[in-house]
C-alpha positions in Angstrom: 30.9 196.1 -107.8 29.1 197.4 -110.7 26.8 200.4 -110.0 22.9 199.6 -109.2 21.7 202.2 -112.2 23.0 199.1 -114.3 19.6 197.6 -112.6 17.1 200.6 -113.9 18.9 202.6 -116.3 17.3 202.4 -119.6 17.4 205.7 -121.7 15.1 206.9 -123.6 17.3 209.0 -125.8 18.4 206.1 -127.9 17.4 208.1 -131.3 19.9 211.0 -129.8 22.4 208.4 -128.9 22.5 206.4 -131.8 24.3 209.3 -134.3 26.0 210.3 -131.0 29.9 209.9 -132.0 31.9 212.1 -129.0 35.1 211.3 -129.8 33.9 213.0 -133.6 32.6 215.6 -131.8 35.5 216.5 -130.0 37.6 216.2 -133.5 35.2 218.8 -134.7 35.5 220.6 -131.6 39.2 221.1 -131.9 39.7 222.2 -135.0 39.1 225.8 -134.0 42.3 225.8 -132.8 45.8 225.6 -134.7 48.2 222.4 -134.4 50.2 223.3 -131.3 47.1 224.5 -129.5 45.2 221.0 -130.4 48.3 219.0 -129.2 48.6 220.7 -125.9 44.9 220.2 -125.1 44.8 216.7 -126.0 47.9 216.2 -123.5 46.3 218.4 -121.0 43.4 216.3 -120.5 44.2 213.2 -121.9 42.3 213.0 -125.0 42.5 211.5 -128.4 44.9 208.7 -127.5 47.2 210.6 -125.3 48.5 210.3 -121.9 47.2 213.5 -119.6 50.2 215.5 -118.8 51.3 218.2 -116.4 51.8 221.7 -117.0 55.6 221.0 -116.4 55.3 218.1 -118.9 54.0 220.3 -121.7 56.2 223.2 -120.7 59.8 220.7 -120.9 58.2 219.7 -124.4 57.7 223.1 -125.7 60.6 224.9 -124.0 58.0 227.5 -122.5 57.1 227.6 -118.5 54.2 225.9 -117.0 52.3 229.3 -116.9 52.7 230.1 -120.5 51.2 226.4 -120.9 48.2 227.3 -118.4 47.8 230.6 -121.3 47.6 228.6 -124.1 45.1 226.2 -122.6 42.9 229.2 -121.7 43.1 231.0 -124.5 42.5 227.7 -126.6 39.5 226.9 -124.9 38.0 230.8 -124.9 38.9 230.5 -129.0 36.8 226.8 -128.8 33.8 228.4 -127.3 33.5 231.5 -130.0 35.0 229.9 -133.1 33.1 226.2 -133.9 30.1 224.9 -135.2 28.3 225.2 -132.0 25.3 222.5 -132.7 28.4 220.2 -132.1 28.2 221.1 -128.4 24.2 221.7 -128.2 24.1 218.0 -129.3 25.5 216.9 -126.1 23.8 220.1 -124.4 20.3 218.2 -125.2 21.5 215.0 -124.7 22.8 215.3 -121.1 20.2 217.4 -119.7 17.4 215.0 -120.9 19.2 212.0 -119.1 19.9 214.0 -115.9 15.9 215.5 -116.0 15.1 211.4 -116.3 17.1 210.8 -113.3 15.6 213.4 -111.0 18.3 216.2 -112.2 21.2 214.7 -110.9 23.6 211.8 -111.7 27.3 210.8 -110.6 29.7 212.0 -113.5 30.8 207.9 -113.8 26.6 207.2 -114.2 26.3 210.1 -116.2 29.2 208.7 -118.9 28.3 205.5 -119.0 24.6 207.0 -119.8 25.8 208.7 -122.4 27.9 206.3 -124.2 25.6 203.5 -123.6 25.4 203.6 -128.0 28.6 205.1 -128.6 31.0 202.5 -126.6 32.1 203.1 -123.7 36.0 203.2 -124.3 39.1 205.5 -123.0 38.9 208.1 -125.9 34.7 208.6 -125.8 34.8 208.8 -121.9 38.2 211.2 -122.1 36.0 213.3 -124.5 32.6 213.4 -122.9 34.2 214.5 -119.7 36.0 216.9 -121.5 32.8 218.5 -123.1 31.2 218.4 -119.7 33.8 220.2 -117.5 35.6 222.5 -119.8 32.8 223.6 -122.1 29.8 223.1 -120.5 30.1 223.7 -117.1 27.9 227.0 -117.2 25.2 224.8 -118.4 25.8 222.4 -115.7 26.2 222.4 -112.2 29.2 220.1 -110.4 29.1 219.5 -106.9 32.1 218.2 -105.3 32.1 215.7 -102.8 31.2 216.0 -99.2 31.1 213.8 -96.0 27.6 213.1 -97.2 27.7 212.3 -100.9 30.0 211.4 -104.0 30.7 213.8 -107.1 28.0 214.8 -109.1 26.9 216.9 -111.7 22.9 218.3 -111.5 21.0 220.7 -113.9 20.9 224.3 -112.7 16.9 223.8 -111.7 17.4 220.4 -109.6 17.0 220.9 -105.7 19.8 219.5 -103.3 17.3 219.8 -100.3 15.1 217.4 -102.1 18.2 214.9 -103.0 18.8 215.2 -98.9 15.5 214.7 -97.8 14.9 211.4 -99.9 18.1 210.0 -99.3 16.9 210.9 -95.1 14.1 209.0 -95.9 15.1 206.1 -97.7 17.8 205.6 -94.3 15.0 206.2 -91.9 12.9 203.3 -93.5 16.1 201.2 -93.8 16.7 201.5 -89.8 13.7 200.8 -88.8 13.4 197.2 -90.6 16.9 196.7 -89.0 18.8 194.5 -91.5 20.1 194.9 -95.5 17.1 194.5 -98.4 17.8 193.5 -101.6 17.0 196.2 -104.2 13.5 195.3 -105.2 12.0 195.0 -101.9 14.2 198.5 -100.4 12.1 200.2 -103.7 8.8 197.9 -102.5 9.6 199.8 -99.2 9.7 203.1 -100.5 6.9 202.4 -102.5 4.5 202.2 -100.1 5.8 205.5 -98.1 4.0 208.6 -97.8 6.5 210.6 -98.8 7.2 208.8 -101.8 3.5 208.8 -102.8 3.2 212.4 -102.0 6.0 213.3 -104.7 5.4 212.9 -108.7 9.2 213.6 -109.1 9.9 210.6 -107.6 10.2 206.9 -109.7 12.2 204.3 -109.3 15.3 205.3 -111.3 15.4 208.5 -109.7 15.2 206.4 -106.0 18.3 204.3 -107.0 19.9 207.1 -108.8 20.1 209.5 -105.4 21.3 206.1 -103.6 24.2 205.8 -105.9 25.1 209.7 -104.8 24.9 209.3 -101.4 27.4 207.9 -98.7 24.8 206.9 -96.3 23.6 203.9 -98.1 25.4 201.2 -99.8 25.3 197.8 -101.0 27.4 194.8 -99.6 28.9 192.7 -102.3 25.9 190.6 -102.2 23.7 193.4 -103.6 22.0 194.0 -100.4 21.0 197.9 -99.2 22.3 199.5 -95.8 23.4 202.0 -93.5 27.0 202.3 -94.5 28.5 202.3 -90.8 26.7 198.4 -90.6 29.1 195.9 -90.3 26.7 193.5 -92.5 27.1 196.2 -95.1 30.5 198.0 -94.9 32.8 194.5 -92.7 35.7 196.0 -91.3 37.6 193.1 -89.7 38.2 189.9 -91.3 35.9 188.3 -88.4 33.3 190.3 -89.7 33.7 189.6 -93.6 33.6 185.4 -92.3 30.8 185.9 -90.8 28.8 187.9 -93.8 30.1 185.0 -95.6 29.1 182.2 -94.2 25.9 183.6 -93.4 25.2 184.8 -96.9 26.3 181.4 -98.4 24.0 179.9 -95.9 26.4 176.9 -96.0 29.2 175.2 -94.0 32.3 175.9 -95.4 36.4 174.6 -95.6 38.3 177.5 -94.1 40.2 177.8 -97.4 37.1 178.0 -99.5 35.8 181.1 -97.0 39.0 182.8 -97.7 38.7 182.6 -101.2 35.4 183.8 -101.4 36.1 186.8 -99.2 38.7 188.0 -101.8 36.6 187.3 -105.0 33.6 189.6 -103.7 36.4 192.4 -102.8 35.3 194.0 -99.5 38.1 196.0 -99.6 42.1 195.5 -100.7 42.9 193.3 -97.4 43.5 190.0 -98.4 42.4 187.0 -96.7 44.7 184.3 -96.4 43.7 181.2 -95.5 45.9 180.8 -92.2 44.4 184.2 -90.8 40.8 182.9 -91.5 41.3 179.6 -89.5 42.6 181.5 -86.6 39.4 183.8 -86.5 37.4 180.7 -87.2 39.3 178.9 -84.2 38.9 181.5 -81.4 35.7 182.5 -82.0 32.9 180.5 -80.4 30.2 181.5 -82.7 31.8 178.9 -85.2 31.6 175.1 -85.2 33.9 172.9 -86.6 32.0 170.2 -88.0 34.1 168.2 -90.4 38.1 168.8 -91.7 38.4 172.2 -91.7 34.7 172.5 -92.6 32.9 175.2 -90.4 29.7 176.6 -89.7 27.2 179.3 -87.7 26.8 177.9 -84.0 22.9 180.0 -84.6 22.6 177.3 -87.3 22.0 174.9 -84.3 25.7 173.2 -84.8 27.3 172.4 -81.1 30.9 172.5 -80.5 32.9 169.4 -79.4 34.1 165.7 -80.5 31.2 163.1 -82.2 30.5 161.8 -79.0 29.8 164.9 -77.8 27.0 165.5 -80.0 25.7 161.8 -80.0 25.4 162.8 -75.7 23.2 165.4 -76.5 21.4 164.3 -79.2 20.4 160.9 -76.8 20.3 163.0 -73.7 17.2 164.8 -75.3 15.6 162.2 -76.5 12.9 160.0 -74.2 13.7 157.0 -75.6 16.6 154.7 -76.8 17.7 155.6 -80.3 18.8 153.2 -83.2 22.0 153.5 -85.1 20.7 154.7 -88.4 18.7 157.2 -86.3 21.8 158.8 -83.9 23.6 158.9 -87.4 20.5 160.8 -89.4 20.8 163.4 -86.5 24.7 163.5 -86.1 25.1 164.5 -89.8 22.5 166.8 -89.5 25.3 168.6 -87.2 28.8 166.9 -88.5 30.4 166.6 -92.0 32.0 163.5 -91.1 31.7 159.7 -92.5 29.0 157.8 -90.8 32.2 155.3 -90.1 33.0 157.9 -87.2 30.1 158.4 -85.7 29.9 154.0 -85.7 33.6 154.1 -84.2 32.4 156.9 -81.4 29.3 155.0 -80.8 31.7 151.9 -79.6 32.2 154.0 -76.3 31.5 152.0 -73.5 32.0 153.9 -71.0 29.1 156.3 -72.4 26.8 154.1 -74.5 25.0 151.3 -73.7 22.2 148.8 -76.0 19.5 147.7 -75.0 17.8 144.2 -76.2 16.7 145.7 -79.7 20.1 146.8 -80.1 18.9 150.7 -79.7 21.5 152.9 -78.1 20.9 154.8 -74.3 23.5 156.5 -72.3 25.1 154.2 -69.9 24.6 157.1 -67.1 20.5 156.6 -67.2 21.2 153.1 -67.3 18.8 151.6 -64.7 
């Protein structure tokens, strides 16, 4: 699922971003250092083209050990810092702080790249470089917070408050419980629109209200782009029962078994695959399904009832105060049933359980005076 910043995230550092060339940057960068130095700093961290390598990798290459690697590197990136043009590295300096001050101070390092190269291009040897810059040359400008139990990665300028990142994401969930079921984006921001705490605080817009959602670990959004509490089973399905069920309820639809399996594994829940046999089975021994037609199923809260045509054609004349025609039991069977109207006709032929009266109108043969 692509992130929801895709949904707000519109810079307004395009005149920055438009001469913004990192992989040139990082050329310029580099050549501070001599040949050897370059080479093992490129393999080190994967950049210019080649594959990141371990310290034992480089070491084998150069006949040296894996600490007299880790020296070079250090010593290579000390020499980068004193010895290079550095408006090369205040460029991106400027750049990254005004994205992360338009974002509330704090952005995901994945946000924060594709941010950045939103001009640029966002290929292997611009992203390899960018994340270079960021966490071997400016991380004294930057802060990175590693992940916890209650959010991702994320990088945040020196100033930024975590407290305040906690206490919005707290009140974003709070709101989110008490309406009790997932919101699309726009009307979750609609929500926390018309808060008091979001009123009460300036620092807060839109794009920095999806931006601390995409940090946390307490919200997330299904693969129908619907907001939750993560430990919901509408947002986060665990068993394939509860992935059918999202499905069919989402599609707001009856579906063929097969067809619910395949759309379970094209929205990507998770790496389980569904196969089709597995999904009938659920489908089977759960009574909050209905069979309607071949393999074609449905929600029982829909209004479907389970059992054979004549089944339903019982009910459906058992409730009614009067005898019913044939085109009208049929109108209200397919309401319920995928079938051909030739089955209901065949099931209507029961005897034993229908009866006509003069107009040809249909009664069951137990109220039968």
């Amino acid at each position: 699922m692509e992130s929801i910043l895709d949904q707000v995230m519109t810079s307004k550092h395009m005149d920055n971003l438009k001469n913004f060339n990192p992989h040139q940057i990082l050329e310029k960068i580099l050549e501070a250092l001599a040949e050897r130095e370059q080479e093992i700093i490129r393999m080190r961290h994967g950049l210019a083209g080649y594959d990141k390598k371990t310290l034992e990798d480089i070491g084998r290459k150069y006949n040296v050990t894996r600490e007299r690697v880790r020296q070079i590197e250090n010593s290579s990136l000390k020499k980068i810092t004193k010895n290079f043009d550095q408006t090369y590295l205040k460029q991106v300096e400027d750049i990254a702080n005004g994205i992360l001050q338009e974002h509330g101070g704090m952005m995901s390092e994945e946000n924060l790249t594709k941010e950045l190269l939103m001009i640029p291009g966002d290929n292997l040897e611009n992203r390899s470089a960018i994340r270079f810059v960021l966490n071997q040359l400016l991380k004294h400008r930057f802060h990175y917070i590693k992940e916890t139990p209650h959010y991702y990665n994320f990088w945040k300028t020196p100033e930024a408050s975590l407290d305040f990142l906690l206490e919005t994401i707290e009140q974003i969930r709070e709101l989110v419980k008490l309406h009790d079921d997932t919101l699309e984006l726009e009307r979750l921001l609609s929500k926390v629109q018309q808060s008091e705490f979001y009123t009460k605080n300036d620092d807060l817009t839109d794009k920095v209200v999806v931006n601390f959602m995409d940090i946390t670990k307490k919200l997330e959004a299904n693969p129908y782009n619907e907001w939750g509490l993560v430990e919901w089973s509408s947002i986060r399905p665990k068993r394939m029962n509860d992935k059918i069920y999202l499905v069919l309820q989402k599609e707001k639809r009856p579906m063929h078994f097969t067809e619910i399996a395949d759309t379970i594994n094209q929205k990507g829940f998770d790496h389980r695959k569904a196969y089709p046999a597995t999904i009938h089975n659920e489908l089977i021994l759960d009574d909050k399904y209905v069979l309607i037609g071949r393999g074609i199923y449905a929600l029982k809260e829909w209004g479907y009832k389970p059992g054979v045509v004549s089944d339903v054609i019982e009910e459906i004349l058992s409730k009614s105060d009067r005898p019913l025609s044939k085109k009208e039991i049929i109108k209200e069977v397919l309401d319920k049933r995928l079938i051909k109207e030739t089955t209901i006709t065949l099931a209507l032929m029961n005897k034993n359980k229908f009866a006509r009266d003069e107009k040809g109108r249909y009664f069951l043969r137990q109220n039968e005076a």
